[in-house]
LUMDO-498620 format. One line per 4 residues: number of its first residue (from 1); their letters; for each residue x, z, y of N, C-alpha, C. Coordinates in steps of 0.2 Angstrom, whole numbers. Each point is the difference from the previous one (the first is absolute). Layout:
<recs>
NUM) a) X/Z/Y/X/Z/Y/X/Z/Y ~ ...
</recs>
This chain:
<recs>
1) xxxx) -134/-140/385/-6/-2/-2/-3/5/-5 ~ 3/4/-2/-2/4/-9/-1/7/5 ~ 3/3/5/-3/3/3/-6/0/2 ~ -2/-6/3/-8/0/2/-5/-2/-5
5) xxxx) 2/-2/-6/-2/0/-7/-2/7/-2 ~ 6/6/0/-2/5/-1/-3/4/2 ~ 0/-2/6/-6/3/5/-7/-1/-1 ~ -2/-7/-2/-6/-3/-1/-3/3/-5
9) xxxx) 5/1/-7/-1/2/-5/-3/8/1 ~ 3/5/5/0/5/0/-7/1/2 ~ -1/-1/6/-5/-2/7/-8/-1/-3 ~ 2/-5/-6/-6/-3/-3/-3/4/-6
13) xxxx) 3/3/-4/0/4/-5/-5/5/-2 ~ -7/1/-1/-5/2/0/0/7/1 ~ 5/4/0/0/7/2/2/2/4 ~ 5/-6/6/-1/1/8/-6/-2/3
17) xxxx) -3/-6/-2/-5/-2/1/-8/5/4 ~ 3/4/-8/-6/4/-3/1/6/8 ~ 6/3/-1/2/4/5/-2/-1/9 ~ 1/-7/0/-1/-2/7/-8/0/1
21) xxxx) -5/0/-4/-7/0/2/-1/5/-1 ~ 5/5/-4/-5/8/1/4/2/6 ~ 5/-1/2/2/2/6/-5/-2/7 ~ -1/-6/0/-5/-2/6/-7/4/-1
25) xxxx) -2/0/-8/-5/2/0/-3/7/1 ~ 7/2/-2/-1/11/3/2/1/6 ~ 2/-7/6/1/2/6/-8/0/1 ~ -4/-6/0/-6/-2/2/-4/6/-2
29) xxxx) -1/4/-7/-1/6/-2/1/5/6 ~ 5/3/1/3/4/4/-3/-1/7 ~ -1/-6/2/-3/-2/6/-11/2/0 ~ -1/1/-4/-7/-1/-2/0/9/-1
33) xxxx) 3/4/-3/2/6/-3/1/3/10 ~ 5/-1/5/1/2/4/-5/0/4 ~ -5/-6/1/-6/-1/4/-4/4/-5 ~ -1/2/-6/-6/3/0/1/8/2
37) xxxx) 8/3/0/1/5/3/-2/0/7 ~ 3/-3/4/0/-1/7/-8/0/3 ~ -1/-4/-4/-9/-1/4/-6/2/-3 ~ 2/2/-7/-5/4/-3/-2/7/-3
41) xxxx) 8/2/-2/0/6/-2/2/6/5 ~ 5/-3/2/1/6/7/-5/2/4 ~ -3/-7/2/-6/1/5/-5/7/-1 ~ -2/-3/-6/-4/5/-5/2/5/1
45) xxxx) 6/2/-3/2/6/1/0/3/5 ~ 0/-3/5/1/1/7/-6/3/3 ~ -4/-5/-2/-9/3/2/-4/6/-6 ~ 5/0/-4/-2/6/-4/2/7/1
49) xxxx) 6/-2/3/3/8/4/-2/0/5 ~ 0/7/4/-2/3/8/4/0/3 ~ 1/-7/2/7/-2/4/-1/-3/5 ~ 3/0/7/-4/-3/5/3/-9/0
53) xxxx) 5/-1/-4/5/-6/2/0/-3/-7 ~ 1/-4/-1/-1/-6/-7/8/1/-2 ~ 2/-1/-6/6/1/-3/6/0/1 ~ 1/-7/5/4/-1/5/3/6/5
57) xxxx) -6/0/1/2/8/7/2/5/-3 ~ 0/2/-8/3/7/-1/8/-2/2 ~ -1/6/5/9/1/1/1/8/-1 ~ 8/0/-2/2/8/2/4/-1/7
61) xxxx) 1/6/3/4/-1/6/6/6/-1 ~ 6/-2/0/4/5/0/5/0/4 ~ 2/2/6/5/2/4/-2/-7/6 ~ -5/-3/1/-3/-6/3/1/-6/-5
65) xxxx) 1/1/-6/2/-6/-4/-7/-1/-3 ~ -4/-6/1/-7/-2/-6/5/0/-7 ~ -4/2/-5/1/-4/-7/-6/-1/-3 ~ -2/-6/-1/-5/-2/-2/-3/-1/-7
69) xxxx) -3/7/-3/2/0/-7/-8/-4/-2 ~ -4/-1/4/-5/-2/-3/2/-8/-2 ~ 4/-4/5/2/-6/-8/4/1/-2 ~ 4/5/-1/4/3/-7/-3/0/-4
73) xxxx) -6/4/1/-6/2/-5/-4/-8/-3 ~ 1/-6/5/-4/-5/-1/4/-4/-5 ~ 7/0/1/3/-3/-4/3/4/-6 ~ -1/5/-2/-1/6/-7/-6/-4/-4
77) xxxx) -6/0/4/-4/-4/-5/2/-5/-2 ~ 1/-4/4/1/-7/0/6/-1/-8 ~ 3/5/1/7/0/-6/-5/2/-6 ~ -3/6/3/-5/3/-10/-1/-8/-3
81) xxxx) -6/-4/4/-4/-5/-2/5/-4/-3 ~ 3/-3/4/6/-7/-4/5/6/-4 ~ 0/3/-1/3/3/-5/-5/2/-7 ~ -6/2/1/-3/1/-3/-3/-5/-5
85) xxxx) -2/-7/6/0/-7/-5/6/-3/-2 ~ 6/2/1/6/-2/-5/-1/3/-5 ~ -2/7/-1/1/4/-6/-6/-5/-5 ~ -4/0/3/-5/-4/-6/2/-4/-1
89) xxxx) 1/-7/2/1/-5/-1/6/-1/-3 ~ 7/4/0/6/1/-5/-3/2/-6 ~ -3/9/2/1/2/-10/-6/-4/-1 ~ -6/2/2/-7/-1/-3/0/-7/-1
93) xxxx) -1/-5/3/-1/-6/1/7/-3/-5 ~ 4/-1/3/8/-4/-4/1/4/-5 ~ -1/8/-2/2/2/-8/-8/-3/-5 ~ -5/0/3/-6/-5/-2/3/-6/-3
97) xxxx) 5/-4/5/0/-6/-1/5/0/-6 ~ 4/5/0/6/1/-4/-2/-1/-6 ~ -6/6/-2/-3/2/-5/1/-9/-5 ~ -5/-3/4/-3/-6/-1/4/-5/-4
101) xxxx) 7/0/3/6/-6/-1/2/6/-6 ~ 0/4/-1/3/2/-6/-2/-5/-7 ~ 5/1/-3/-1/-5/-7/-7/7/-7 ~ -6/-6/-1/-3/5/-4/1/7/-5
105) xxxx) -2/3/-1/1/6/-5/2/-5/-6 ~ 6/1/-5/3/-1/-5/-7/-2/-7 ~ -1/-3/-4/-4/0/-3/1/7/-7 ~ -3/1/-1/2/4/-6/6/-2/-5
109) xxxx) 2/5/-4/6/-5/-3/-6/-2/-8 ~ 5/-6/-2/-2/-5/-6/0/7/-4 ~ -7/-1/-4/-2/3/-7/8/-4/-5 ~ 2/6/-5/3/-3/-2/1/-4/-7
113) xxxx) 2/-6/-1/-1/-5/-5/-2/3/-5 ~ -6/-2/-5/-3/0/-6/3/-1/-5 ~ 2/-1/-6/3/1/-5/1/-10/-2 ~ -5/-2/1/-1/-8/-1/5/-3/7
117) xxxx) 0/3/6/3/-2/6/8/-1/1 ~ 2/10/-5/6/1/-1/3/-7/-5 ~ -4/0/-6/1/-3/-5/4/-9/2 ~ -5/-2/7/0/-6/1/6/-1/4
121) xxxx) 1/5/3/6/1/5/6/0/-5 ~ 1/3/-4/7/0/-5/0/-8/-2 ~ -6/-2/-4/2/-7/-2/4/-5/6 ~ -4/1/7/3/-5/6/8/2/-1
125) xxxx) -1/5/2/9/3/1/5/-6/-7 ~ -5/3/-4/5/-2/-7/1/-9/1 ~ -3/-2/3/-1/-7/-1/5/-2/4 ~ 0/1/8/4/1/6/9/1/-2
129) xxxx) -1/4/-6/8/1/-1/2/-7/-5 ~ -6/-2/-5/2/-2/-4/4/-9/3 ~ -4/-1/6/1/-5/5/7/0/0 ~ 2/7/3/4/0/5/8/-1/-4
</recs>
């Protein structure tokens, strides 16, 4: 029983939690990232060079072997972008957030005690021993 106890504990623990929604949610990402390569930016590309064949069809031919570098090339993009919105969203966005959770700038240090402050402070002291 303390087994599946431990497990609950683990499983439940806010920063596997945390981890399982950002994993689904940069597959979903990745998914959305991939279609916009796939169906908008290639294309583009595609119709922007004087090519007779859409991205798909760049092949090289060597020794009767295709090698299909144009979805090489599709999924090279496809890596910039989801790499590219990692990088913001790590440094720029989360050192952002980091900034945030940091504890305030220090207050100045205390002015130091006035002569009446000093004065009042020795009496405490003195009284404190005489208790004691």
């Amino acid at each position: 029983m303390t087994l599946l106890r431990e497990f609950k504990a683990f499983a439940l623990r806010g920063n596997v939690v945390e981890l399982a929604v950002g994993v689904i949610i940069g597959a979903a990402f990745g998914k959305i990232v991939d279609s916009l390569v796939k169906h908008v930016l290639m294309p583009f590309i595609s119709a922007i060079l004087p090519v007779p064949t859409d991205y798909t069809g760049w092949k090289l031919v060597l020794n009767g072997k295709e090698m299909p570098y144009g979805l090489f090339l599709g999924e090279v993009v496809n890596f910039i972008l989801v790499a590219a919105a990692v990088f913001v969203f790590i440094v720029k966005f989360l050192g952002w957030l980091s900034r945030l959770r940091q504890e305030p700038p220090a207050s100045p240090a205390a002015p130091p005690p006035t002569p009446t402050e000093a004065l009042l402070r020795e009496i405490r002291d003195l009284l404190k021993e005489r208790r004691t």
